[in-house]
Structure formats: structure tokens, C-alpha cells
N, CA, C and O atoms as a DFTB+ gen file, in Angstrom:
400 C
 N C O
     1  1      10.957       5.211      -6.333
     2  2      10.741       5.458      -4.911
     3  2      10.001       4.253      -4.324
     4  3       8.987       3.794      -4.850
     5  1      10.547       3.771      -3.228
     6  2       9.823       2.902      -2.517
     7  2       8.275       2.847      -2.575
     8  3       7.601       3.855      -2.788
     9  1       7.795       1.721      -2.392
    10  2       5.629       2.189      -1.791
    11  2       5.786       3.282      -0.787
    12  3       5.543       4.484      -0.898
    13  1       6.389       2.379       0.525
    14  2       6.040       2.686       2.014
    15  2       6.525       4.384       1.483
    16  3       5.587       5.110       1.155
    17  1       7.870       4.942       1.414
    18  2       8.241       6.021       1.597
    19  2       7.209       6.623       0.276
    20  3       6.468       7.522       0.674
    21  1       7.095       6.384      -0.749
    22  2       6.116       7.103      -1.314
    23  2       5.076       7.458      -0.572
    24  3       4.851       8.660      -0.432
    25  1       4.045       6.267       0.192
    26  2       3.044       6.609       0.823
    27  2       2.996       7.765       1.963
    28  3       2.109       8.586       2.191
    29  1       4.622       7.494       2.795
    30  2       4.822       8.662       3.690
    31  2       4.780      10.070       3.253
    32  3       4.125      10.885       3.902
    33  1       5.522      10.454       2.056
    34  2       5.626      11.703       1.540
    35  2       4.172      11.802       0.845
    36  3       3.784      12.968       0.773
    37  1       3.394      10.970       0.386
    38  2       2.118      11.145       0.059
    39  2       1.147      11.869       1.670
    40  3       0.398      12.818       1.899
    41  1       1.562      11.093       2.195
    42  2       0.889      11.121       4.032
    43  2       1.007      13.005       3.926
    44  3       0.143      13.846       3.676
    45  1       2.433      13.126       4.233
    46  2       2.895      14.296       4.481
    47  2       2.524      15.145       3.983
    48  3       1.893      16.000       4.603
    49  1       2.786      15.246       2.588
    50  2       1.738      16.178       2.000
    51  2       0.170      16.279       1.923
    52  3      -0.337      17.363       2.215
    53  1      -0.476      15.434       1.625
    54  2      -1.854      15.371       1.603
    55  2      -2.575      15.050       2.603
    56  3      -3.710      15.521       2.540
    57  1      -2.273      14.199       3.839
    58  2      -2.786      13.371       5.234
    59  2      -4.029      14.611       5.376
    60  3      -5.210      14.339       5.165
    61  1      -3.670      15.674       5.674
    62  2      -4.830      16.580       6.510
    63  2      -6.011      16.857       5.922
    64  3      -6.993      17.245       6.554
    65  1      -5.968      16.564       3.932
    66  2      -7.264      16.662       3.070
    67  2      -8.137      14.942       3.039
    68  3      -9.218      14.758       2.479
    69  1      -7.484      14.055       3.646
    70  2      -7.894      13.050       3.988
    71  2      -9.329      13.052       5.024
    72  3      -9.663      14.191       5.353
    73  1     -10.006      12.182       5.447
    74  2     -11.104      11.361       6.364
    75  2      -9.953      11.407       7.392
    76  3      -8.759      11.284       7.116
    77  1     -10.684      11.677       9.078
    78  2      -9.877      11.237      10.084
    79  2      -9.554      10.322      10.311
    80  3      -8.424      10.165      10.772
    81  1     -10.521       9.138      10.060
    82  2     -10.569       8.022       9.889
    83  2      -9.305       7.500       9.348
    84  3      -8.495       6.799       9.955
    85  1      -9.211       8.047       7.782
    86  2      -8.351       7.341       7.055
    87  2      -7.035       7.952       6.831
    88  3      -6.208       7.677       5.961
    89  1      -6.992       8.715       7.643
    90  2      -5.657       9.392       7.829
    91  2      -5.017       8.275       9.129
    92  3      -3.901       7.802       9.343
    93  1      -6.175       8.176       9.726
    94  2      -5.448       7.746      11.271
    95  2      -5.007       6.185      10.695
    96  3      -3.794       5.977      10.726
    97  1      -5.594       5.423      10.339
    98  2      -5.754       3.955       9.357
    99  2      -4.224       4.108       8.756
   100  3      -3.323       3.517       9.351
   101  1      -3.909       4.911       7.559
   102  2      -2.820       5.122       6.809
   103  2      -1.253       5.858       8.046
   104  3      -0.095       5.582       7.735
   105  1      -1.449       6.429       8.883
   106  2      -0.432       6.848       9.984
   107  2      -0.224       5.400      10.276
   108  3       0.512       4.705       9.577
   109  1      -1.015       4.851      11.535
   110  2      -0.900       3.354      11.503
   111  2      -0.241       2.767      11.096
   112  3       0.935       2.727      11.458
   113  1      -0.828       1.941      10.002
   114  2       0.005       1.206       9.233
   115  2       0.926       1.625       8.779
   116  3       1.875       1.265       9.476
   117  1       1.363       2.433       7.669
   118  2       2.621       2.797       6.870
   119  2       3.505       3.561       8.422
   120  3       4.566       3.005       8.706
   121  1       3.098       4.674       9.280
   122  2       4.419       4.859       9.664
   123  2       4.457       4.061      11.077
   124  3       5.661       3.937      11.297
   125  1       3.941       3.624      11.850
   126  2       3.982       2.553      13.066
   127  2       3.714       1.023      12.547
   128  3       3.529       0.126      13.369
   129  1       3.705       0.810      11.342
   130  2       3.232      -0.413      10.960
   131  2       3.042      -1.281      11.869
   132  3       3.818      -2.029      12.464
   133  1       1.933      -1.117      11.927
   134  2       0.767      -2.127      12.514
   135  2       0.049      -2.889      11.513
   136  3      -0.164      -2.494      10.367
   137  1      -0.344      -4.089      12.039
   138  2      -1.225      -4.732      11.255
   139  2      -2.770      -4.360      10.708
   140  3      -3.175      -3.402      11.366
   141  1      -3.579      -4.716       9.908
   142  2      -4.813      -4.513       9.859
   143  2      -5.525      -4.874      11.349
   144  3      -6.222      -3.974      11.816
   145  1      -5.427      -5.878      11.978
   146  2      -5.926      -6.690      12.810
   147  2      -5.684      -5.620      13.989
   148  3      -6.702      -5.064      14.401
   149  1      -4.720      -5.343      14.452
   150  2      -4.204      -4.135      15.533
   151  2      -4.760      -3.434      15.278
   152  3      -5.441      -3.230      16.283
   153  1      -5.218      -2.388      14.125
   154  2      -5.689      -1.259      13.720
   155  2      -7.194      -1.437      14.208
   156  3      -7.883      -0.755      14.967
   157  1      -7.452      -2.612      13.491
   158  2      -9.085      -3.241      13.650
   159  2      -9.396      -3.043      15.298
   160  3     -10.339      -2.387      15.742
   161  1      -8.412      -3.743      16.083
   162  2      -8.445      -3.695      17.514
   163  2      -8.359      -2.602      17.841
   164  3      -9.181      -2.206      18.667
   165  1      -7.725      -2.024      17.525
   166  2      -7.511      -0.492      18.578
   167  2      -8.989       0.511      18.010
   168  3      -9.658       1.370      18.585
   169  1      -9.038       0.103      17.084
   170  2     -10.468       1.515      16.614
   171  2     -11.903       0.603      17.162
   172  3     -12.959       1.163      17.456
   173  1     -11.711      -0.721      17.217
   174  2     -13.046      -1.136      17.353
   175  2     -13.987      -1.450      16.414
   176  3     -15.202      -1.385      16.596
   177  1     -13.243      -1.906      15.066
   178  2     -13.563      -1.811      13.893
   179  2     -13.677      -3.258      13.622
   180  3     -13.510      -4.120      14.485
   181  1     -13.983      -3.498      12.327
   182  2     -13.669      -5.050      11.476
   183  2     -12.074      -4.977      10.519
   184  3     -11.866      -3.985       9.821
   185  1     -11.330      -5.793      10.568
   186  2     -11.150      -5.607       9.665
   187  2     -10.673      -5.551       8.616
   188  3      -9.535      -5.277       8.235
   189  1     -11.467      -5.789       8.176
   190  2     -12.387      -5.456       6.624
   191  2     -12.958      -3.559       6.544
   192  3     -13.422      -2.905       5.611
   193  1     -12.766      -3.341       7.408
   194  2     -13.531      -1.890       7.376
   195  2     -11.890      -0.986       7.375
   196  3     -11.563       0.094       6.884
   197  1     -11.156      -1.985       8.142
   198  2      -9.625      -1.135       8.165
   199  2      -9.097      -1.273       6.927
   200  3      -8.478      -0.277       6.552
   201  1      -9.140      -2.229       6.130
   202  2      -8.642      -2.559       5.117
   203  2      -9.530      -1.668       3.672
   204  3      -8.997      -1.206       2.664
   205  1     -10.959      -1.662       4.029
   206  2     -11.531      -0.532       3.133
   207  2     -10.744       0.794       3.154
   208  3     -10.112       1.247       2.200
   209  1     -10.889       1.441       4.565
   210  2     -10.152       2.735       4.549
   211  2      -9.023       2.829       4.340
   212  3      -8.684       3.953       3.968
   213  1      -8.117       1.972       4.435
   214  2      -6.730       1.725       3.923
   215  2      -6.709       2.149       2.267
   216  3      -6.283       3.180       1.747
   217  1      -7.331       0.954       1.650
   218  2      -7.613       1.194       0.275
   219  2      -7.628       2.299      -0.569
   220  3      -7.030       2.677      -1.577
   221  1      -8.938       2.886       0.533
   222  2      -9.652       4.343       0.001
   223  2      -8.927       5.282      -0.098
   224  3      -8.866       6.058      -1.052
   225  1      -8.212       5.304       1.031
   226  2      -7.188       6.551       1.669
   227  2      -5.879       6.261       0.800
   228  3      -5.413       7.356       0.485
   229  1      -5.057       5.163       0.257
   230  2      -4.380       5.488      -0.450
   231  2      -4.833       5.760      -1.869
   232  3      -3.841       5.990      -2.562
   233  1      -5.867       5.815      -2.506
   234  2      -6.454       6.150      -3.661
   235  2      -6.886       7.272      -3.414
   236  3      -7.190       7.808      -4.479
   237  1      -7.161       8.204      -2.187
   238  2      -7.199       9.663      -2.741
   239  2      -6.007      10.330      -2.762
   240  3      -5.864      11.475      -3.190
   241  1      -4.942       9.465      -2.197
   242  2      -3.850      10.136      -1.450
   243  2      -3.229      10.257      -3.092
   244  3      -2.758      11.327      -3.477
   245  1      -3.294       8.874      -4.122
   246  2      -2.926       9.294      -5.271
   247  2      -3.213      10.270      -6.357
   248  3      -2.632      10.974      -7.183
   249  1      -4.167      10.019      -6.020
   250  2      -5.595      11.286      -6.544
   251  2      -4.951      12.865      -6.716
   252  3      -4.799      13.645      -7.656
   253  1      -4.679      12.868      -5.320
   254  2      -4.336      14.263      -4.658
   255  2      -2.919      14.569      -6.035
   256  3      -2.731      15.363      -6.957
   257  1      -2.239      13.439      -5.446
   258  2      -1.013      13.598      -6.500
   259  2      -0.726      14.557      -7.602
   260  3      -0.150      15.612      -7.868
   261  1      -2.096      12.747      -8.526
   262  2      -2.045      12.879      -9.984
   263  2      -2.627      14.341     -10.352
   264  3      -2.562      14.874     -11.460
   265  1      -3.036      14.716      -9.528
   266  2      -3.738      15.866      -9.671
   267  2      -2.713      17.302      -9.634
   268  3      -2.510      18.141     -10.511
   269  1      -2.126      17.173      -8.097
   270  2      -1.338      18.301      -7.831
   271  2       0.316      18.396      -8.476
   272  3       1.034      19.325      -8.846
   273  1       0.441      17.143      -8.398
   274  2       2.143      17.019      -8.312
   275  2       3.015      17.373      -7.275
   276  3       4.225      17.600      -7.239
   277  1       2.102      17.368      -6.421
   278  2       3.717      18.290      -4.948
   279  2       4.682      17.468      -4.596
   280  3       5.797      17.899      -4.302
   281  1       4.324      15.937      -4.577
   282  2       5.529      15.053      -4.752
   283  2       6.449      14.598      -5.255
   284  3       7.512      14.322      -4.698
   285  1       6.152      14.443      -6.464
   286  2       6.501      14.495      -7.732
   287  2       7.836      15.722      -7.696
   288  3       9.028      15.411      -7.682
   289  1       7.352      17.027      -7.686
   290  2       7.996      17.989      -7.428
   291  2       8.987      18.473      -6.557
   292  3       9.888      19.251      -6.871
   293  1       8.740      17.872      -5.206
   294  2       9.334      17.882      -4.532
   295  2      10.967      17.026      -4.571
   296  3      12.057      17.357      -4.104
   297  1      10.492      15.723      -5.409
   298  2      11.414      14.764      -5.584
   299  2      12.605      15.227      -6.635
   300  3      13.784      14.890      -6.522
   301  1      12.310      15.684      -7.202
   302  2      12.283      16.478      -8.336
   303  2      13.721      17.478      -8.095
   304  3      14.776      17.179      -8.655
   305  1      13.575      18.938      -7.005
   306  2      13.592      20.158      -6.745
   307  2      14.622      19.346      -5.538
   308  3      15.576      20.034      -5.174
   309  1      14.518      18.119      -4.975
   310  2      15.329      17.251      -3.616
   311  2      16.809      16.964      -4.974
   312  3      17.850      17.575      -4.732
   313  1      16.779      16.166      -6.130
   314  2      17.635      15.868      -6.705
   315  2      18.101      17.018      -7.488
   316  3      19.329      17.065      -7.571
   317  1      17.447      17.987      -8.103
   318  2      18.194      19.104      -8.115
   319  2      19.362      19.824      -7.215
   320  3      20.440      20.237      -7.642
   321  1      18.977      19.863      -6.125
   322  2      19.778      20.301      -4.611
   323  2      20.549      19.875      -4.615
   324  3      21.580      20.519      -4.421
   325  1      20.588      18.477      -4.840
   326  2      21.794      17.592      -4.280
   327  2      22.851      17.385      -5.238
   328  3      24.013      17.084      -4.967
   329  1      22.198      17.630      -6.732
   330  2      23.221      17.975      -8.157
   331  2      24.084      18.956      -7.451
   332  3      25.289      18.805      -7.248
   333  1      23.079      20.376      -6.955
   334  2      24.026      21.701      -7.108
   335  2      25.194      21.367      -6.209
   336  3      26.328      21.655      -6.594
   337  1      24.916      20.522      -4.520
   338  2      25.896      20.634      -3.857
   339  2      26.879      20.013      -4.580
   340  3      28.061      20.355      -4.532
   341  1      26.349      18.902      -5.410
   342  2      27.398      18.173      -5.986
   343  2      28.692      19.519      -6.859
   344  3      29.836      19.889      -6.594
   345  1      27.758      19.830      -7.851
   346  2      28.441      20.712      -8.572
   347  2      29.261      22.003      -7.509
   348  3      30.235      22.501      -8.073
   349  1      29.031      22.445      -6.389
   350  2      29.302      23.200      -5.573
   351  2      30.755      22.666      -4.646
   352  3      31.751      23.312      -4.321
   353  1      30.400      21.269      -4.405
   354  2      31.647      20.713      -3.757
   355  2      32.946      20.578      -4.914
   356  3      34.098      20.604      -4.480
   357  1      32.704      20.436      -6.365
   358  2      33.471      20.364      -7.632
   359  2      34.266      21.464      -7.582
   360  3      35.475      21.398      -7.360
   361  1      33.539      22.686      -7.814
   362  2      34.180      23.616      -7.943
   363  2      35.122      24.230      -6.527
   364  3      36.201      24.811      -6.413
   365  1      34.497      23.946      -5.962
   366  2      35.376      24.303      -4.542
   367  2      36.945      23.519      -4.365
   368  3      37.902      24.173      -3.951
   369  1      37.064      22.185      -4.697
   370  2      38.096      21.622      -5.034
   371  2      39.053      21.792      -5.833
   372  3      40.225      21.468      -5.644
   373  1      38.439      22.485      -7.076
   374  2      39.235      23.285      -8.439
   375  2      39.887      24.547      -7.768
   376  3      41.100      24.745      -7.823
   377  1      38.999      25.399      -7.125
   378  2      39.573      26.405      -6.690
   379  2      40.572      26.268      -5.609
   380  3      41.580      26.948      -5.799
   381  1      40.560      25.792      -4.873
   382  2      41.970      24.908      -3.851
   383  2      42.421      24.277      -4.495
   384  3      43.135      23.503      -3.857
   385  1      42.458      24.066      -5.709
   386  2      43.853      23.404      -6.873
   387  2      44.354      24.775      -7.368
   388  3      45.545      25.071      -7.455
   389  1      43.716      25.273      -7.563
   390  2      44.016      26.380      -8.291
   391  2      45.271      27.624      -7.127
   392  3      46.390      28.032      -7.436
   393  1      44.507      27.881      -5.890
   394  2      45.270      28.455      -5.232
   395  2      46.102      28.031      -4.877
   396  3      46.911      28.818      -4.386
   397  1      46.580      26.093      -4.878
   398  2      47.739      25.720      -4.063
   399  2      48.540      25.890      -5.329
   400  3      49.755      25.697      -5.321
């Protein structure tokens, strides 16, 4: 899986057990990608202070993870789905062989 889209589905699931701070920092950047410097500007920050919470916030966001697995799982339970339609569109084709 990509960083960025990892980080999003990380976002997604975990963002709200995050710092406001570093939720708002990680929205930012990964899904409006903005720079540190923009971020820095718009909060009124250094940064160096954007780039801390950046840091931080994706290290609990992994945290959360290694811990829970909901991503993991999710990714998981997404390629399962897409087997069954697979297997679902198979058989549907057999059976319209079968009836013609």
C-alpha cells in the first residue's frame, strides 16, 4: 500500500483518537497536501513545530495500528470482496453457458 493512502486510511480510522493539533497537521498535509511551511503559516506556528506534530501524529497513528489492526483488516476483508465478486462474476458466466 502506498505511504500517502496508508496514512489516509490510517487518518480515517484513527484521526479522532489523535491531538487536534495533530490531526489538523496530518489532514493538511497528506489529504490537501500542503507544505510544512503553509501549515506553519496558516496555524501560526514554526515549522519545526509542524514538522514535530507531523512526526508524532504519524507514530501514534501507527501505534494505533500495530496495536488494533483495523487497517490491516480492513485491507484484508476489501480483497476478500473483490475475490468473491470475482468468483461470483465466474460462476454467473458458467451458468449462461450452461443455459444457452
Amino acid at each position: 500500500m502506498d505511504d500517502i493512502v496508508r496514512i489516509a486510511f490510517l487518518l480515517d480510522f484513527y484521526g479522532n483518537l489523535l491531538t487536534e493539533k495533530q490531526h489538523l497537521v496530518l489532514k493538511l498535509h497528506f489529504e490537501e497536501d500542503l507544505s510544512l511551511s503553509e501549515i506553519a503559516s496558516m496555524m501560526g506556528v514554526s515549522r519545526a513545530a509542524v514538522h514535530d506534530a507531523l512526526k508524532r501524529g504519524q507514530a501514534q497513528l501507527e501505534e494505533y495500528e500495530s496495536k488494533l489492526g483495523l487497517v490491516a483488516r480492513f485491507a484484508e476483508q476489501s480483497q476478500r470482496i473483490t475475490e468473491l465478486k470475482r468468483l461470483l462474476a465466474e460462476a454467473a458466466a458458467l451458468a449462461e453457458q450452461v443455459r444457452a
